[in-house]
N, C-alpha and C positions, 0 to 999 in steps of 0.2 A: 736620296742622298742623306747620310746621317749628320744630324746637328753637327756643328761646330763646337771643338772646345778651345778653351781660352787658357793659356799658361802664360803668367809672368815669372820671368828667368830674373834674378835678379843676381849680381855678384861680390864680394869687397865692400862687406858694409864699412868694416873697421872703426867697430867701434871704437871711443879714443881718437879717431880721428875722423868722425863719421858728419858729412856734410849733413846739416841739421836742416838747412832749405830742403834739398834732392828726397830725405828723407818725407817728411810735409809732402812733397809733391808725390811718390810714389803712395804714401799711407791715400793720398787722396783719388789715386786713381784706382786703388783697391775699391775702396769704399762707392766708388761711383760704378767699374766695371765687375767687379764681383768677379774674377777669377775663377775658374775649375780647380784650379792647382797653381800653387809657389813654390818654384824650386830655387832653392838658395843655394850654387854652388860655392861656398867655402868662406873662408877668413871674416868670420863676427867681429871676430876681435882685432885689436892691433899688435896688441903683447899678450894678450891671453891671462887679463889679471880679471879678477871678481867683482870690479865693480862695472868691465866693460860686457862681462858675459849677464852680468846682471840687466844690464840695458838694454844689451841686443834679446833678450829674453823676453822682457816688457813690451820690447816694438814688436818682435814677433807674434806673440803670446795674443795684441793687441789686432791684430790683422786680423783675425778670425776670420781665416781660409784653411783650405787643407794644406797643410805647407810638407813641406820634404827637408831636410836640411844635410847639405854635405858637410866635412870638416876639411878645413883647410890648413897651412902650414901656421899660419899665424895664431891659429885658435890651438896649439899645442904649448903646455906651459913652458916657460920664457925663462924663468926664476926658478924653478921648483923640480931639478935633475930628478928627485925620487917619485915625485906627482908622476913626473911625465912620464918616467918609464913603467909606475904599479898601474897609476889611475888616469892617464891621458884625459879620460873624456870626464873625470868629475866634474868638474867645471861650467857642465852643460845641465845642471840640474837644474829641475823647474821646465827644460823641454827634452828631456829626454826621449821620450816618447815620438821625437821629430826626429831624429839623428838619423841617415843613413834609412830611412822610410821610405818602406814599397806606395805608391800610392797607384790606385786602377779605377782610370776613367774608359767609359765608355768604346771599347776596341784600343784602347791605349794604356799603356801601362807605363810609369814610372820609376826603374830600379837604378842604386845607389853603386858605386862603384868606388871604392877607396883608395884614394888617393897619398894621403900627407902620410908619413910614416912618424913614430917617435925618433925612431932613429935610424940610419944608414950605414953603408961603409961608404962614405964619403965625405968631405968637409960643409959640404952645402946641404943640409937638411931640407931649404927652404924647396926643391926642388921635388918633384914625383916619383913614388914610388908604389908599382902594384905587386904584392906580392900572390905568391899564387895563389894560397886562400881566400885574399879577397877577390881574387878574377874567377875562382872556382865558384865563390859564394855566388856572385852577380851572376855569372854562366848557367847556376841550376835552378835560379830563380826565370830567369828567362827560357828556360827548356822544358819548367811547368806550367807556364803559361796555358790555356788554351789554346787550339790553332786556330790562326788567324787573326790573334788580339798582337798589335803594332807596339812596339818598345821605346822610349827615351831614357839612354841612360846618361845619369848627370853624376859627374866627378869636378875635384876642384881642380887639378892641373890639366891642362892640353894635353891630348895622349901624343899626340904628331911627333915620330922623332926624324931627326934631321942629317942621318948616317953618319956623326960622329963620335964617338966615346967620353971626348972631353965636356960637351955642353950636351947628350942628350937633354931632352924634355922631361921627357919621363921615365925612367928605368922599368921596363914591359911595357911600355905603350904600343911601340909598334905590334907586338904579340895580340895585347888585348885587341888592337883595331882590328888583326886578323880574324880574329876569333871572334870578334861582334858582326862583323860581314857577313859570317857564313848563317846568323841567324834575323828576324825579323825587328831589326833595329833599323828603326828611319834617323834617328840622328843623338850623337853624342853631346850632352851640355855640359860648357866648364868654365871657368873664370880665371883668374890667377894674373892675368895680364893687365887686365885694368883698359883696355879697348875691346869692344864687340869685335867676331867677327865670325864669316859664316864659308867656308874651305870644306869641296871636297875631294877628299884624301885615297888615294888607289892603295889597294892591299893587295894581295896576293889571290883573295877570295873576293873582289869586285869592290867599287869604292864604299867608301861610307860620309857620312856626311858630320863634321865637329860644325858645332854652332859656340860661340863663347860671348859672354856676355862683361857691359863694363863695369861701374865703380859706383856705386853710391857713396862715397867718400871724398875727402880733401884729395887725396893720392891720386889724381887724377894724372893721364899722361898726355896722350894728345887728343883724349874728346873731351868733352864737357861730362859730367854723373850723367847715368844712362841705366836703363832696364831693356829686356827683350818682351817685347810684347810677340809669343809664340801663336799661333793659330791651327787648331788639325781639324781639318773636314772629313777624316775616314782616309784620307787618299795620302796626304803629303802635310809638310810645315809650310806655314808663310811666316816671318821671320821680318818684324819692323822693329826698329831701335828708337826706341823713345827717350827723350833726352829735352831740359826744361828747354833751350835754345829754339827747340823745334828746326836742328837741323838735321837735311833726310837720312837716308837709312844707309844709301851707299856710301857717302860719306865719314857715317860714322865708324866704318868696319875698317881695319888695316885687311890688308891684303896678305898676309903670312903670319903665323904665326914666329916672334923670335928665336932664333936660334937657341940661345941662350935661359930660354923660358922667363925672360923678362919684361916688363912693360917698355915698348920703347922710351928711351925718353935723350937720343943721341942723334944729330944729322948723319940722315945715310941708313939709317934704321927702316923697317917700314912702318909707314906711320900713316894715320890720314892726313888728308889734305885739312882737314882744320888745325890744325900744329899747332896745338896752345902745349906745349911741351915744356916745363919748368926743367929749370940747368939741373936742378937735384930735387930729392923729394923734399917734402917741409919735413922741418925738425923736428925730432922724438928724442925724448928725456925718460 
C-alpha cells in the first residue's frame, strides 16, 4: 500500500478580520504534523488592502510547507477600479510564486482552478465565475498528467449549481463538474461559505465529490474556525474537520451547499447542528 499523505485544507483567513487564537492553533498543528501540502482555498484578505496581504504573506511565508494558494473574491482590490482591472493579483507579491500552484505528491496531484473573477456581467461580483480559459487551463494540466497519478482540484467558490439563473453558485460550475468527472479527479476543494462540508454531486458523466472547508476567521457562521485535515492512502480521501472545540467531523459539515452561495447565517438555512450563527456578520469599516 503506498504511504499516506497528509493535506491541510484551510479556507477564509480574512485577513482584517482573522481570528488570531484559530490562527496559533493551525500555525501549531503545522509545525507538530508537518503536512505534505497546504491548500488554501481563497479570500487572505478581507478588503484586499496591503497591509492585510502583507500578513497573510508573513503567516504563510511562515509555515514552511508546500503551500498552493487560490484567490478568492475578497482578495480582489476593494478601492482601487484601475488595480483591479490592469493588476488584480499585485497585491500578492512576496508569494507569488504560491498563487494558483500545481503542486505533485506522490500519485496525487494538486491543480488550481479559477474562480473569483475581477469583473462580471452581473451586480454581484462576490460570486463564481469560470471562464473558459481558466477551465481549459486546469483541463490540460490534468490530461498531462501521467496515467494513473489521482488529482485534487482546489477553487475558491463551490462549483455546485442549483438549477436556477437568479442565485447560481458559480456561473460554469456545473460545466466544469462535468468535465472533471470524465477525468481522474477524486475530489474538488473550495471554501467561500465559511462551514466544512463534504457532497457528492451527480453529473452527467458520474458523480464527483466537492469537499469545502471552513473559516479561520471572526466570520464564522454556524461552526466554530475550522481546517480540513485531508488524508490519501493511494486509494481515496478521508476527510476530519479540525476545529479548537474538538467537535466531531459530522457535525461540523452542513449538509448543502446554499443556494445562494452564502454562508448560512438565517433559520431555515442549512446549517449544522452547532448553530453558533450570529444575526449579522461583525462590523467592517
Amino acid at each position: 500500500m503506498p504511504d499516506s499523505r497528509l493535506i491541510f485544507h484551510v479556507s477564509d483567513i480574512h485577513f482584517g478580520l482573522e481570528d488570531r487564537a484559530a490562527l496559533a492553533w493551525f500555525e501549531g498543528e503545522v509545525a507538530r504534523c508537518r503536512p505534505d501540502a497546504i491548500a488554501i482555498t481563497g479570500d487572505l484578505t478581507m478588503r484586499a488592502r496591503h497591509r492585510e496581504f502583507a500578513a497573510a504573506t508573513r503567516w504563510i511565508t511562515a509555515l514552511d510547507r508546500p503551500v498552493t494558494v487560490e484567490v478568492g473574491n475578497h482578495d480582489m482590490p476593494y478601492f482601487n477600479p484601475v488595480e483591479r482591472f490592469v493588476a488584480p493579483y499585485r497585491r500578492f507579491r512576496g508569494m507569488e510564486s504560491l498563487v494558483e500552484r500545481r503542486l505533485d505528491l506522490p500519485g496525487l496531484t494538486i491543480v488550481p482552478l479559477k474562480t473569483a473573477a475581477r469583473a462580471q456581467p452581473r451586480l454581484n461580483w462576490s460570486k463564481g465565475w469560470i471562464t473558459r480559459r481558466a477551465l481549459k487551463q486546469c483541463l490540460d494540466t490534468i490530461d498531462a498528467l501521467p496515467p494513473g497519478q489521482q488529482v485534487v482540484v482546489t477553487a475558491h467558490h463551490p462549483l455546485r449549481e442549483v438549477g436556477t439563473a437568479g442565485t447560481a453558485l458559480t456561473h460554469g460550475g456545473r460545466k466544469a463538474l462535468a468535465e472533471l468527472a470524465k477525468r481522474p479527479v477524486v475530489a474538488v476543494l473550495s471554501g467561500h461559505v465559511h462551514d466544512a462540508f463534504d457532497i457528492r454531486e451527480d453529473t452527467p458523466n458520474g458523480p464527483i465529490r466537492m469537499i469545502g472547508a471552513g473559516t479561520l476567521s471572526k466570520r464564522v457562521r454556524s461552526t466554530p474556525p475550522s481546517f480540513n485535515e485531508i488524508r490519501w492512502d493511494g486509494r481515496g480521501l478521508a476527510v476530519r474537520v479540525r476545529n479548537l472545540q474538538d467537535i466531531d467531523t459530522r457535525q461540523m459539515q452542513i449538509d448543502d451547499v446554499p443556494p445562494d452561495a452564502l454562508p448560512p447565517r438565517a433559520p431555515g438555512e442549512p446549517v449544522a447542528p452547532v448553530a453558533q450563527v450570529p444575526a449579522v456578520d461583525p462590523p467592517v469599516h
